[in-house]
C-alpha positions, 0 to 999 in steps of 0.5 A: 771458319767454312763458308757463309753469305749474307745480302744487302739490299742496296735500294732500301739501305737494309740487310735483305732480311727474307730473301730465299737463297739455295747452295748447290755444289757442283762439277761441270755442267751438274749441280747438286742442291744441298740446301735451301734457306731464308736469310735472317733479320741481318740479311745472313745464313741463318746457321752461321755457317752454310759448312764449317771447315771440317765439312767445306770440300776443295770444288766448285759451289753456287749460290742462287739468290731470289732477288725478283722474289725478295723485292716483289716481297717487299712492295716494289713493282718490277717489270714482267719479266724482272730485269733480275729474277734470280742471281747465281754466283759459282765459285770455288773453295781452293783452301778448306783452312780459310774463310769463304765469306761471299756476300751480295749488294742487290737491287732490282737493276744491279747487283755486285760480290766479292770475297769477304772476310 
């Protein structure tokens, strides 16, 4: 299936629609922006898939999410600095035949990840 993401925003119970996230991939100390994009009404990529598995490479790839951004979107009143600005997840793609689902629980004091399905 290639890789995909989507958020949920544990403070409002809610998928975090809005929330601007970037893809890079990147080797040692470099990255490389691929793209940019909002999450959909679901709280998802919003092209279903950020690669498919023709286009997903074996390496190493980073997430960064805008969760200061997307919670000050909503109305909440975050401290200067936020506790949380941005949230940068790297991982790795080691079998390009699988599914790489990286999903996100986000509040403005904590987040968590694992490998969904």
């Amino acid at each position: 299936m290639g890789l995909s993401t989507h958020v949920l925003d544990t403070m409002n119970g809610t998928p975090a629609s809005g929330m601007r996230v970037r893809l890079y991939t990147t080797q040692g100390d470099q990255a490389l922006l691929v793209k940019s994009f909002t999450l959909n009404e679901d709280g998802r990529n919003p092209d279903g898939l950020l690669y498919d598995n023709a286009t997903l490479k074996v390496g190493t790839y980073r997430l960064v999410f805008d969760v200061a951004g997307y919670f000050k979107a909503r109305g909440v009143v975050l401290p200067e600095p936020a506790f949380l600005n941005e949230v940068s997840l790297d991982f790795g793609v080691a079998d390009t035949s699988q599914h790489y689902h990286v999903p996100l629980l986000a509040s403005p004091w904590s987040y968590s990840t694992y490998r969904g399905s």
